[in-house]
VMD Tcl script that builds the backbone (N, CA, C; Angstrom):
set m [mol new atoms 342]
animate dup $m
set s [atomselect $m all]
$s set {name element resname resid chain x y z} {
  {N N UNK 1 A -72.065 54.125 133.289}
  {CA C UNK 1 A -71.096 53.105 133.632}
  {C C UNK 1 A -70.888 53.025 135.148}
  {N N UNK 2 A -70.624 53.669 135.910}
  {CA C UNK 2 A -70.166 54.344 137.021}
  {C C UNK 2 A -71.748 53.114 137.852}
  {N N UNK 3 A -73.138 54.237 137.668}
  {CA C UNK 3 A -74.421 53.503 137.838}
  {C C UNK 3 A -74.903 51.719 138.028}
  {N N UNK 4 A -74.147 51.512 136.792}
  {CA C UNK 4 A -74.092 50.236 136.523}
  {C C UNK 4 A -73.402 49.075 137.507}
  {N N UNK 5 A -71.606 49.948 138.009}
  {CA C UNK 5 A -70.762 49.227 138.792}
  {C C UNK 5 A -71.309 49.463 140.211}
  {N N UNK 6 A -71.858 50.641 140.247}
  {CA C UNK 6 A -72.717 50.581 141.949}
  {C C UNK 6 A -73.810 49.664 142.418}
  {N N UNK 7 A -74.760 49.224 141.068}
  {CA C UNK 7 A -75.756 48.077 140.845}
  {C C UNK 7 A -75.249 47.018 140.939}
  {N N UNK 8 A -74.604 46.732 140.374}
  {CA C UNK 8 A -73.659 45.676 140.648}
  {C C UNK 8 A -73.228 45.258 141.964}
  {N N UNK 9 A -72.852 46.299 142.467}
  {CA C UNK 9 A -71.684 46.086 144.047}
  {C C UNK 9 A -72.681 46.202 145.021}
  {N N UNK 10 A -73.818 46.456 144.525}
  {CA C UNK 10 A -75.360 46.693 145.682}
  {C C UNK 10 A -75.426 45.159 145.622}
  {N N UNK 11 A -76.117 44.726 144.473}
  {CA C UNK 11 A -76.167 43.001 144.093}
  {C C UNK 11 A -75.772 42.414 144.568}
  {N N UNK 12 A -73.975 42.376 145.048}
  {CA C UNK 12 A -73.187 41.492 145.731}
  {C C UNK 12 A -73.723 41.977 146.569}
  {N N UNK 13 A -73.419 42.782 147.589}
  {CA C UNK 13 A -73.491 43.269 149.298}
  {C C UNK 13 A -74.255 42.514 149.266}
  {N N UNK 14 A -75.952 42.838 148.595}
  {CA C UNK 14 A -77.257 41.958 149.172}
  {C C UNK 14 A -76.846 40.435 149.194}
  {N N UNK 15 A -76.670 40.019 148.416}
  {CA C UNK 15 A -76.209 38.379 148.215}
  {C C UNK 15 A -75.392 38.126 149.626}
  {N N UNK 16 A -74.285 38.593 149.522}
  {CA C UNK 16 A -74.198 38.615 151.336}
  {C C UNK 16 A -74.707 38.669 152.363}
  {N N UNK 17 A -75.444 39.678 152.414}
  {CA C UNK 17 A -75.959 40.292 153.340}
  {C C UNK 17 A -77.206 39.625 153.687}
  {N N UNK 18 A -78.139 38.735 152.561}
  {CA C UNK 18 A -78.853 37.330 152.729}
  {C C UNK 18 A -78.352 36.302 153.469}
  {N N UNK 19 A -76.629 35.999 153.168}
  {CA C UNK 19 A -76.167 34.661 153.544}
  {C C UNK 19 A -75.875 34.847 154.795}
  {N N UNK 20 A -75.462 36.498 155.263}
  {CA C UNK 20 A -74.558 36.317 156.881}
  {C C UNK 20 A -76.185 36.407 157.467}
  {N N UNK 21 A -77.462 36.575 156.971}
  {CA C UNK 21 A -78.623 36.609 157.664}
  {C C UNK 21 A -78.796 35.132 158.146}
  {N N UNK 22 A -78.661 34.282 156.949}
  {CA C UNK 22 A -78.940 32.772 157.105}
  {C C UNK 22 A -78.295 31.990 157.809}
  {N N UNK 23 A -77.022 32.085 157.437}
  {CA C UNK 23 A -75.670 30.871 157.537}
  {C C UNK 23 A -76.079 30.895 159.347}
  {N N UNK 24 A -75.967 32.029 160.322}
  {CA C UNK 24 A -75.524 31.779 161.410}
  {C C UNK 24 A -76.471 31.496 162.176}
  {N N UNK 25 A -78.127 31.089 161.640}
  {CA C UNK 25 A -79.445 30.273 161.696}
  {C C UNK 25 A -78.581 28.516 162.302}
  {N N UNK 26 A -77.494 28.186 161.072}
  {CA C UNK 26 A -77.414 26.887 161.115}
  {C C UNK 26 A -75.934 26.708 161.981}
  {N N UNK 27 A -75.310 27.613 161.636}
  {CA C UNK 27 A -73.772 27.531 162.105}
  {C C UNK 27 A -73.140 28.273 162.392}
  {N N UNK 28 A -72.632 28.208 163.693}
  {CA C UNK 28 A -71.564 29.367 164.311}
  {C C UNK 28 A -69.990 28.958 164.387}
  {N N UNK 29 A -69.253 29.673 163.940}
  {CA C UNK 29 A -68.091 29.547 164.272}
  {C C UNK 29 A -67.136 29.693 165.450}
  {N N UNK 30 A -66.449 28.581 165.832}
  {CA C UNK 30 A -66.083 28.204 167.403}
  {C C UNK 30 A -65.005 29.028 167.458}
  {N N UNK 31 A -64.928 29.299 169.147}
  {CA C UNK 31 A -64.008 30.124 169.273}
  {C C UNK 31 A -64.462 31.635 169.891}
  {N N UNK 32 A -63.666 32.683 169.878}
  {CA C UNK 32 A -64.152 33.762 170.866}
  {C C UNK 32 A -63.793 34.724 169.491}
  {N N UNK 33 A -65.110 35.674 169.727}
  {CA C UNK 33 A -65.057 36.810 169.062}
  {C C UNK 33 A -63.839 38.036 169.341}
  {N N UNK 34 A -64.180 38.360 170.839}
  {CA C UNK 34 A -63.737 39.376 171.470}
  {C C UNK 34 A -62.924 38.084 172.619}
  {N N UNK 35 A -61.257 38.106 172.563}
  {CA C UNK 35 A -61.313 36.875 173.993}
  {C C UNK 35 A -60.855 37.832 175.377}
  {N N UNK 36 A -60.940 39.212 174.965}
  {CA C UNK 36 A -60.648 39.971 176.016}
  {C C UNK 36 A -61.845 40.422 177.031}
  {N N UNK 37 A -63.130 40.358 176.450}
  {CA C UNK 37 A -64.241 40.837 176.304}
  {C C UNK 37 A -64.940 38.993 177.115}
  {N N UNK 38 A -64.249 37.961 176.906}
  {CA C UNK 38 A -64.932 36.708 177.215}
  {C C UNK 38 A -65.929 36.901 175.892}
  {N N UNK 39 A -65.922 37.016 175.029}
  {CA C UNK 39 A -67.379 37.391 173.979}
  {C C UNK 39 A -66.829 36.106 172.804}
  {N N UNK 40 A -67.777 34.689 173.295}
  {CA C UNK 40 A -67.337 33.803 171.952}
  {C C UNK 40 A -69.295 34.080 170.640}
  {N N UNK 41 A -68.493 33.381 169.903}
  {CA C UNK 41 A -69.135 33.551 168.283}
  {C C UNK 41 A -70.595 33.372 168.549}
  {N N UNK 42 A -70.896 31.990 169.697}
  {CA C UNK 42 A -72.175 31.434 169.621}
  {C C UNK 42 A -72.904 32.242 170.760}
  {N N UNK 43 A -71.874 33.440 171.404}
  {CA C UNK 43 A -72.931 34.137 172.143}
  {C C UNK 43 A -73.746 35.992 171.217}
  {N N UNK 44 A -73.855 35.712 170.273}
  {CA C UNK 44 A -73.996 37.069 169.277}
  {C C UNK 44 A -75.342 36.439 168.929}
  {N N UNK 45 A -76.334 37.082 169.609}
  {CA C UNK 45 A -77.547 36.903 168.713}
  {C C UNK 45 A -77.174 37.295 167.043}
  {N N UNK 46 A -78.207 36.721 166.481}
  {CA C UNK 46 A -78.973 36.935 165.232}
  {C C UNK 46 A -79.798 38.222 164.782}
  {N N UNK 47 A -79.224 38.616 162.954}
  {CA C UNK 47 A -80.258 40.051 163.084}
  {C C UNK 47 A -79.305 40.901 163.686}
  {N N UNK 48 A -80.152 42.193 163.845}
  {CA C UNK 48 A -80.305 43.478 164.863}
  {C C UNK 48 A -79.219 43.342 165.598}
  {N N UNK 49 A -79.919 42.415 166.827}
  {CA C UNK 49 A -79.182 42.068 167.774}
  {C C UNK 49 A -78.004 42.166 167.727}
  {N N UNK 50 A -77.527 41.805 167.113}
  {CA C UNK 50 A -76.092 41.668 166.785}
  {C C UNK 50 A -75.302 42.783 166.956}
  {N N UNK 51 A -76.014 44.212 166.312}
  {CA C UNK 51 A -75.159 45.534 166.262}
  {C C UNK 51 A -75.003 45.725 167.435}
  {N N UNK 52 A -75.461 45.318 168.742}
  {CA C UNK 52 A -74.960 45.880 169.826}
  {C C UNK 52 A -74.394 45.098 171.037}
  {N N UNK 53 A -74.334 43.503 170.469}
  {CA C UNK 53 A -73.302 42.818 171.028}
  {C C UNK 53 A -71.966 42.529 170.511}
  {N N UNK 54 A -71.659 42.885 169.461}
  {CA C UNK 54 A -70.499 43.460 168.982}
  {C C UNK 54 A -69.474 44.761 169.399}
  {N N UNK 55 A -68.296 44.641 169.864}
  {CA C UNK 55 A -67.580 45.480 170.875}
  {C C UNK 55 A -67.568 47.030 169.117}
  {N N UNK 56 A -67.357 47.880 169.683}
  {CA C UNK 56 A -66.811 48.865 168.688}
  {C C UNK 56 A -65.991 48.634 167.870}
  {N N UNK 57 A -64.840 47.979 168.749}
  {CA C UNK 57 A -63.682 47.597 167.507}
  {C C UNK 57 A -63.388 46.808 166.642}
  {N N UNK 58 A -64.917 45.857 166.852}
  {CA C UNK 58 A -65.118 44.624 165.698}
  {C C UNK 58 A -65.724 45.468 164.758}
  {N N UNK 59 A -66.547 46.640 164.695}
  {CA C UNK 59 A -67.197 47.237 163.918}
  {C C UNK 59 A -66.526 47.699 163.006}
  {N N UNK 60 A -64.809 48.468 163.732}
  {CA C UNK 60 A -64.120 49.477 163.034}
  {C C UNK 60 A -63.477 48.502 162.516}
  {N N UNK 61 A -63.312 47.224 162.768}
  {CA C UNK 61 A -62.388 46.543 161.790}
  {C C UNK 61 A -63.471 45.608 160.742}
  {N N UNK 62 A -64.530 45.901 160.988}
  {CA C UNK 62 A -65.091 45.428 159.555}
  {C C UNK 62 A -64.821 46.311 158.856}
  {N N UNK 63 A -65.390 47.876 159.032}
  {CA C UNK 63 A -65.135 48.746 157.946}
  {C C UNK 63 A -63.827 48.860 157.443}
  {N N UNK 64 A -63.005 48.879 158.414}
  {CA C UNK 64 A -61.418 48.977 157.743}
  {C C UNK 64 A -60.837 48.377 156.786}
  {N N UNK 65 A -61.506 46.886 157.015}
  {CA C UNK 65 A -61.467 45.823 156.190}
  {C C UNK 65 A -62.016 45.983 154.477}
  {N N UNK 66 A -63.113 46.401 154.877}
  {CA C UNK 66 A -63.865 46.643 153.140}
  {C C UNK 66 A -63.551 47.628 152.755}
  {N N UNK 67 A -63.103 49.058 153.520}
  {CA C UNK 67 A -62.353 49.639 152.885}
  {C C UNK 67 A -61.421 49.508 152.470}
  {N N UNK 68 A -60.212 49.137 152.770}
  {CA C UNK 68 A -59.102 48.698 152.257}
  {C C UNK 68 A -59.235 47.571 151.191}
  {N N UNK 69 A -60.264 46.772 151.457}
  {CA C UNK 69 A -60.655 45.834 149.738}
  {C C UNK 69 A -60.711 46.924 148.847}
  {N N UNK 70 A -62.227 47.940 149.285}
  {CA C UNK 70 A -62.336 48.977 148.016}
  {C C UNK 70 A -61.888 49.405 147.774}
  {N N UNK 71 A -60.576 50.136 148.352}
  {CA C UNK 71 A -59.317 51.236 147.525}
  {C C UNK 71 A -58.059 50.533 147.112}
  {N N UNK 72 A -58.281 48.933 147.670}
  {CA C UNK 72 A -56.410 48.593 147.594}
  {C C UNK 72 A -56.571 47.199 146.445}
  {N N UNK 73 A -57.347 46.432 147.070}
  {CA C UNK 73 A -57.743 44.977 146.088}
  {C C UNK 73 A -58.478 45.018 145.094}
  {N N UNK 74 A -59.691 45.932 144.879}
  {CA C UNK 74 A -60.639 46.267 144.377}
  {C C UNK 74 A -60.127 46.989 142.715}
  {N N UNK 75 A -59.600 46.803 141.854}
  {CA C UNK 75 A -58.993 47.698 140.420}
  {C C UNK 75 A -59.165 47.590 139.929}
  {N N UNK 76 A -60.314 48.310 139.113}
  {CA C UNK 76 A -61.294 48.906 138.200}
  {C C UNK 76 A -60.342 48.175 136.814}
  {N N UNK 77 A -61.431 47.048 135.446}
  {CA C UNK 77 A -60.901 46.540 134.627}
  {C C UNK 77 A -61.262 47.831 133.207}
  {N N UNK 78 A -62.265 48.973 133.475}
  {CA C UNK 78 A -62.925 49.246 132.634}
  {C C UNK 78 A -64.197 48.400 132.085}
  {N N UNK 79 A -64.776 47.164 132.960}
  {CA C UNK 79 A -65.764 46.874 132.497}
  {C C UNK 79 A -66.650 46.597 134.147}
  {N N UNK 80 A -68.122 47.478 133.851}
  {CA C UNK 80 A -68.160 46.997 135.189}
  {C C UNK 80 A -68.862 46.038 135.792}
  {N N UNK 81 A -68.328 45.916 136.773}
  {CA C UNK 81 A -68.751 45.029 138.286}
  {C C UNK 81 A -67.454 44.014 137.771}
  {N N UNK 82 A -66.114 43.904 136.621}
  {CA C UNK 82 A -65.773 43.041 136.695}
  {C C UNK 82 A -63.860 43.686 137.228}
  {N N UNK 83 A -63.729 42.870 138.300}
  {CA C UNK 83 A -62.199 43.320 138.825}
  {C C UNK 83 A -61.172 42.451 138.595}
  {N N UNK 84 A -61.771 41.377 137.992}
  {CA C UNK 84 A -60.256 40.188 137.194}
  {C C UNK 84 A -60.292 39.633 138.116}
  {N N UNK 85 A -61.334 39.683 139.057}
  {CA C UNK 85 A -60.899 38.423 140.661}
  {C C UNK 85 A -61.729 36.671 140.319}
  {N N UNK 86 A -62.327 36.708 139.299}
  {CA C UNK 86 A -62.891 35.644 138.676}
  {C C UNK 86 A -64.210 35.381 140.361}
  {N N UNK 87 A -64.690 34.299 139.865}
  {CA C UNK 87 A -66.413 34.011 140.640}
  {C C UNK 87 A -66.210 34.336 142.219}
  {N N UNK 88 A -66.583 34.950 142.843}
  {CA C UNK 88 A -66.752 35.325 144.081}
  {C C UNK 88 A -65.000 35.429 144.481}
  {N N UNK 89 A -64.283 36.203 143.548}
  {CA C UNK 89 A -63.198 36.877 144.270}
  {C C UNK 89 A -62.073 35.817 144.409}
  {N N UNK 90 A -62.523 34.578 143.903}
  {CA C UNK 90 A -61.416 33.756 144.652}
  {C C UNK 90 A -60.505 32.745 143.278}
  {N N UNK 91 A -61.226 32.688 142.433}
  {CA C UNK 91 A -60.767 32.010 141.680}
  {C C UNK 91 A -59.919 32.273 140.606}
  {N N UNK 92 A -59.661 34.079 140.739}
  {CA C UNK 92 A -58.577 34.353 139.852}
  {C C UNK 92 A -58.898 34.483 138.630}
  {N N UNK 93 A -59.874 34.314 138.096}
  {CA C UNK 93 A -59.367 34.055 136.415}
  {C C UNK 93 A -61.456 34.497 136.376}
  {N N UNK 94 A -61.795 34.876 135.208}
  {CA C UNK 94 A -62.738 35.689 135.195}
  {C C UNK 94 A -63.346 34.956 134.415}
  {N N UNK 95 A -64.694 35.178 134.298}
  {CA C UNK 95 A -65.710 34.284 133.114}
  {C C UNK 95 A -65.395 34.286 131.890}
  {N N UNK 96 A -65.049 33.601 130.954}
  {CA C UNK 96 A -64.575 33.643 129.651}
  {C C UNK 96 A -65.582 33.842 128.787}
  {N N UNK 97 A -66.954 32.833 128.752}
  {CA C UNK 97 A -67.697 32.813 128.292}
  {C C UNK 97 A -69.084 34.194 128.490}
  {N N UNK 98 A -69.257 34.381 127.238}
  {CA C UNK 98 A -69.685 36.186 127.229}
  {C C UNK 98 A -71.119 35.940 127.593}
  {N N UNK 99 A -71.717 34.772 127.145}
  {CA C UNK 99 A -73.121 34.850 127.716}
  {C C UNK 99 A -73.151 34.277 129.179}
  {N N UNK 100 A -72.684 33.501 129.710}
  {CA C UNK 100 A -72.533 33.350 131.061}
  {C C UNK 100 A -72.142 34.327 132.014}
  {N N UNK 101 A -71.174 35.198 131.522}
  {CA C UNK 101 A -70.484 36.538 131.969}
  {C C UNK 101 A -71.837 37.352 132.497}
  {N N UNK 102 A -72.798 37.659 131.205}
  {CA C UNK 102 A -73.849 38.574 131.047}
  {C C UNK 102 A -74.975 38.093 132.080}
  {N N UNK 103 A -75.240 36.667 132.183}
  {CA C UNK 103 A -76.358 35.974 132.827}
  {C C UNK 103 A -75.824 36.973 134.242}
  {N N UNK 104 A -74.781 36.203 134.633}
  {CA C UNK 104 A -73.941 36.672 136.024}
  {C C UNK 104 A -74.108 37.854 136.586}
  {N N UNK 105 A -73.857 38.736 135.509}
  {CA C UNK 105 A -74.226 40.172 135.972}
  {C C UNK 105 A -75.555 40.205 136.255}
  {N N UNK 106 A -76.290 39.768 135.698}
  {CA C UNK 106 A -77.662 40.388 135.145}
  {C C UNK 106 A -78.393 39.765 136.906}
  {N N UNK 107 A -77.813 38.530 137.114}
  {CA C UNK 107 A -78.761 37.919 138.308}
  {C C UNK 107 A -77.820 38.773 139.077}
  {N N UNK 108 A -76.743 39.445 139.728}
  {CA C UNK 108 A -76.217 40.558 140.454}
  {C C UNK 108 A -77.229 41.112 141.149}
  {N N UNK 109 A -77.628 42.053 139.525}
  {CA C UNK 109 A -78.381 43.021 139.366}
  {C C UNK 109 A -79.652 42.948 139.958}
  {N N UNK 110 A -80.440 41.654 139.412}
  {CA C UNK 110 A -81.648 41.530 139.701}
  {C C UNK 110 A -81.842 41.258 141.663}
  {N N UNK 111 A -80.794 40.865 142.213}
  {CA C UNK 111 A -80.723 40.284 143.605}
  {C C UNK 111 A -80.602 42.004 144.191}
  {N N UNK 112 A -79.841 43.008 143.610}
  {CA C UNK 112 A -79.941 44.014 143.776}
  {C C UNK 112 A -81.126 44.784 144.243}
  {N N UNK 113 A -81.708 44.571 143.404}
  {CA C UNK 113 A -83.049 45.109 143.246}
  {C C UNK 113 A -84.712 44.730 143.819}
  {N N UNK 114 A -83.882 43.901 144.616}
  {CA C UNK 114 A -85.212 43.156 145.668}
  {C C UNK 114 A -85.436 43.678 146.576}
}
mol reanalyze $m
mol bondsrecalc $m
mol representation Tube
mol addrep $m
């Protein structure tokens, strides 16, 4: 079970971790990253790059951030990969339908595993 919810939560990350690869190919968000630093959005390379035009404390507040999802927002239903946050966390209310539920997981999984 345990196995299963880590496959799962791998699945998502990657699915992310595809889109923040892509999205900022087409679109950057305006405005300053760091405005102490002069550091705006559209000056952060792409990729790699990125880990080291990013100040430290954008780093520590990503992690802070997903940590505090994983120990505080994050509450285990007994079934896994599912937290009652319904389709990508936002919609509240969870798949009703059991074979759609299953598809859902299953493509998670499989995005996981690439």
């Amino acid at each position: 079970n345990r196995r299963r919810e880590s496959e799962i939560k791998n699945g998502r990350v990657a699915m992310y971790a595809a889109m923040g690869y892509i999205v900022p190919e087409y679109y950057r968000i305006p405005g300053f990253l760091s405005p102490s630093a002069g550091l705006k959005f559209a000056d952060v390379p792409n990729g790699l790059k990125a880990l080291q035009a990013v100040p430290a404390e954008g780093w520590f507040q990503i992690v802070a951030l997903g940590g505090f999802y994983e120990l505080v927002v994050n509450t285990p239903t007994g079934e896994p990969g599912n937290y009652g946050k319904g389709q990508l966390g936002i919609t509240g209310q969870s798949i009703s339908d059991p074979e759609k539920r299953k598809r859902s997981l299953n493509s998670e999984i499989a995005n996981g595993r690439l």
